[in-house]
N, C-alpha and C positions, 0 to 999 in steps of 0.2 A: 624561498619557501620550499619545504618540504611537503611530498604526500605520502600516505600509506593505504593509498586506494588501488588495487590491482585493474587498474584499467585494462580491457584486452585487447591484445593486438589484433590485426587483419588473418581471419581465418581459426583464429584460437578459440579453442572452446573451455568454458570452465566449468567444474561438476558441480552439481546440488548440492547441497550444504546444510545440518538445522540449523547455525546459526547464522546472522546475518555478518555480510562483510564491513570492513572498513571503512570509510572514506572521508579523514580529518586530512586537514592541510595546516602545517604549523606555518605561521607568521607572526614575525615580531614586530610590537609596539612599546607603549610605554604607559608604566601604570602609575595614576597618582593616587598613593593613598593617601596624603594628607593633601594641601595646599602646596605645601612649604615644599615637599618630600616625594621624589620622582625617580623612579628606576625601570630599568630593562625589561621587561616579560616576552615570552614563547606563549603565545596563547593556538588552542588549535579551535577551527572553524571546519563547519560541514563543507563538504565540495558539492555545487551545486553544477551541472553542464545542462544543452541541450540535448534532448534524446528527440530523432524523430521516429515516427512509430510509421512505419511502410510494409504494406502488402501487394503482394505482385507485382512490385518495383514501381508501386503508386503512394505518395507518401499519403498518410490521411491526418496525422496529429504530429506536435511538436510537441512535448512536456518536459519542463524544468524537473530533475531529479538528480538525485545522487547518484554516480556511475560505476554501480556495485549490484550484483545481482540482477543484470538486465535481460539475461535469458527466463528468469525467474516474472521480471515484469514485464516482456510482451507475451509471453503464454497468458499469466492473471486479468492481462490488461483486454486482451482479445476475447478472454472466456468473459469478464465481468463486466465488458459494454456490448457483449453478447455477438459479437463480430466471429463468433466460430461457437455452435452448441457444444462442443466437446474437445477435448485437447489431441488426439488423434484427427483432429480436421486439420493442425497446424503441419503441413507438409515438411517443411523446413525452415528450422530459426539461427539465426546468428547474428551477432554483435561487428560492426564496423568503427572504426576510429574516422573521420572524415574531420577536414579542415575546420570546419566549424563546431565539432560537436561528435555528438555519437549516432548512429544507424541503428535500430533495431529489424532485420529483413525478416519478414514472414511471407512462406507461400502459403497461401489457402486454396482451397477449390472455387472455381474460377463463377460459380454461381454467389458464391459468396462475397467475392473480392464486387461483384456488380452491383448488390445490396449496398454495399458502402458509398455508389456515387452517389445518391439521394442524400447521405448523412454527413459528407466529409466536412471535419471541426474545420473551422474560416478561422480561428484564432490562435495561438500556440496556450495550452495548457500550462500557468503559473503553478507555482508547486504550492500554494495556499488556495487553489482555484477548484474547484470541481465542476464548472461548467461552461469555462471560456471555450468558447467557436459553437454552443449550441445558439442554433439559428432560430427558436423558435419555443412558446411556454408549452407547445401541446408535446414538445419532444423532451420537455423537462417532465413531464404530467405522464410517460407511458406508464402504462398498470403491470404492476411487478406479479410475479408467478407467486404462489403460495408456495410456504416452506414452512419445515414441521419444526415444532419449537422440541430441541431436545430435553429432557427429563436430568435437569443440574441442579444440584444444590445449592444455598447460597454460601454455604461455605466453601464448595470447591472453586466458584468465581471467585468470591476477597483471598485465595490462596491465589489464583492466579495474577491479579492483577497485582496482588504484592509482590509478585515472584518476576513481573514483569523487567523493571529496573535491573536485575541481573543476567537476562535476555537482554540486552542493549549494549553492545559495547562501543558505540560510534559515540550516543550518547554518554556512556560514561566517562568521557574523552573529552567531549564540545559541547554538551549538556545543550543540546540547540536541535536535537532530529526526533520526531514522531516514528513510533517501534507498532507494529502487529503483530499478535502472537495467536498461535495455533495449539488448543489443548483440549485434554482427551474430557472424559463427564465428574474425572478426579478434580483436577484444576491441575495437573500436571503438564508442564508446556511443553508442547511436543516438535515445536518450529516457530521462530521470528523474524522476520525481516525488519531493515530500517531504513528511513528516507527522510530528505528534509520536507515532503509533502506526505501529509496523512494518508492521503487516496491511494498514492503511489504505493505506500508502505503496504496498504493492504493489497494491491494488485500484486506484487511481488510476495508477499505471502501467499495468495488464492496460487498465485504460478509454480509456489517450492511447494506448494499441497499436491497441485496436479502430477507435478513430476516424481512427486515420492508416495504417489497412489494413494493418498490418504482421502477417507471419507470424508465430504464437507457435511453430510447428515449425522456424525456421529462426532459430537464435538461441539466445541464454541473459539470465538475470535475474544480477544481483547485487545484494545488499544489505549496507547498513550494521548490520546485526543478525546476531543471534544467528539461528539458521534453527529454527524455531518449524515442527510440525507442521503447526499454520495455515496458515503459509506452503505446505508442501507438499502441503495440499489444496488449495489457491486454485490454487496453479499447474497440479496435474495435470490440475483441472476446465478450463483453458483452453488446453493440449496443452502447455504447457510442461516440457520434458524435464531443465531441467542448471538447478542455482540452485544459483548461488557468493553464501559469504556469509564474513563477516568473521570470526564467532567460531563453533566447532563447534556442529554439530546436537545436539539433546536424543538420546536415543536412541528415541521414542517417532516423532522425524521422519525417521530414518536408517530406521526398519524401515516407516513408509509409504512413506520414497522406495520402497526395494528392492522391496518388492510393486506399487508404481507403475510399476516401470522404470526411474526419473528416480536422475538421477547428481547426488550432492551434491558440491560443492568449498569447501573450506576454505582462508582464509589460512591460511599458515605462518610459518614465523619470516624474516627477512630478505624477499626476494620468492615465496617458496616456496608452491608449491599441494597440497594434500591431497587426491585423487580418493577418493571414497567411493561405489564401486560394485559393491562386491563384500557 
C-alpha cells in the first residue's frame, strides 16, 4: 500500500493551508466487471487513524479521523465544544505520532483544563458519530448562544455549494470523505477542509478559520453532508449563523438552528436552494 497523506513527524510543524490536505492510500484488489470477466485495479481509500485529543497532558477524546490538517482540528475542535472561548486561550499545540495512533497536545489555562473533569467523553469519537462518550440527554440539550444569520443570497449559496466538489481533493481521489467549506456573502470559497467524518471536517475548518483570522460572522459554511445537529452546535458555539449543506437537516438540527438564530440551506433539485428559517 501506498499513501499520500503527509503525516507529521515528532516536533514538526505544518502551515495553514486554504485548501485541504491529502490522505488516500492506494490498495489493490480485483474488479469484477462482468461474471465471467476479472482483473487487477489500484483503487484508493480514505485513511482513517486515531487521534487522541489531550489537554494538559490529560487526554479527554479519542476520534477516528483523517491525519491531515490536525493542528487545524484541535484549535476547531476545542473552540467548537467550547473547551477554550477563543483561540489565543490555546497556549500550545502540536501533533505527535505515537504507537498507536496520533496525539493532538494542547495546553490551556489551567482553569479551563478543570472544567473538563466533569465532561471527559467515556467513549472514543467514531467518525460517523457526533456524540459517543456523551454521558447524559441534559449535556446533549445545552442551549446554544444566539448567532446572527448573515444577509446571503440564494444564489451565492447554490454557487457555493456547486463549486464545493472542486474544493475537495481527497474526495476526488476516493470519492468516500465529507469536505467543509468556508465562503465569503459571494458564494466564493474562501477555505475547505476534508475528513472522513462530517464533524471532524467542520472542526478543521472552524480551526484553518481561526488561524487565518477570518470572521465566522461574516460568511457562511457549506457542507458535503447531511447537516447533523452536531453540526449546528459546533457552528453556533463559533458565531457561525447560515450552514448550507447538500442533503436536508434531521429535524432535531432544524429546531436548534431556529432557537440558535442560524438560517439553514438546502440543495434543491437542479441549482435550487431551500432557505430554512422560518
Amino acid at each position: 500500500m501506498t499513501t499520500s497523506c503527509p503525516v507529521p513527524e515528532p516536533g514538526e510543524e505544518q502551515a495553514a493551508e486554504a485548501g485541504p490536505r491529502d490522505c488516500s492510500r492506494t490498495v489493490r484488489g480485483v474488479s469484477h466487471r462482468t461474471l465471467a470477466v476479472t482483473e487487477p485495479v489500484e483503487w484508493l481509500l480514505p485513511e482513517e487513524e486515531p487521534v487522541a485529543v489531550v489537554y494538559n497532558r490529560r487526554s479527554f477524546a479519542v476520534m477516528l479521523a483523517s491525519p491531515a490538517d490536525l493542528e487545524d482540528f484541535g484549535l476547531g475542535f476545542s473552540l467548537s465544544e467550547g473547551i477554550v472561548a477563543k483561540a489565543s486561550e490555546v497556549q500550545e499545540l502540536k501533533v505527535q505520532r505515537l504507537d498507536a495512533g496520533l496525539s493532538v497536545q494542547l495546553s490551556i489555562p489551567s482553569v479551563r483544563a478543570a472544567a473538563l473533569l466533569g465532561r471527559r467523553r467515556a467513549l472514543e469519537g467514531r467518525s460517523g458519530c457526533g456524540v459517543c462518550g456523551i454521558e447524559s440527554l441534559e449535556a446533549l440539550r445545552q442551549p446554544l448562544a444566539s448567532v446572527q444569520a448573515p444577509q446571503v443570497g440564494a444564489e451565492a449559496i447554490a454557487r457555493a455549494l456547486e463549486a464545493l466538489n472542486d474544493h475537495q481533493p481527497m474526495r476526488a481521489r476516493n470519492h468516500s470523505v465529507h469536505g467543509a467549506a468556508w465562503c465569503d456573502r459571494q458564494g466564493n470559497i474562501l477555505l475547505s477542509r476534508e475528513d472522513v467524518g462530517r464533524h471532524t471536517a467542520l472542526d478543521k475548518l472552524i480551526g484553518a478559520m481561526s488561524r487565518a483570522g477570518m470572521d465566522s460572522g461574516d460568511g457562511f459554511a457549506v457542507l458535503s453532508s447531511r447537516c447533523g445537529f452536531e453540526l449546528v452546535q459546533k457552528a453556533a458555539r463559533v458565531g457561525i449563523g447560515l450552514l448550507a449543506s447538500v442533503s436536508a437537516p434531521t429535524t432535531m438540527a432544524l429546531s436548534m438552528a431556529r432557537q440558535a438564530g442560524m438560517v439553514l440551506a438546502v440543495s434543491a433539485r437542479g441549482k435550487g436552494v431551500v432557505l430554512l428559517d422560518e
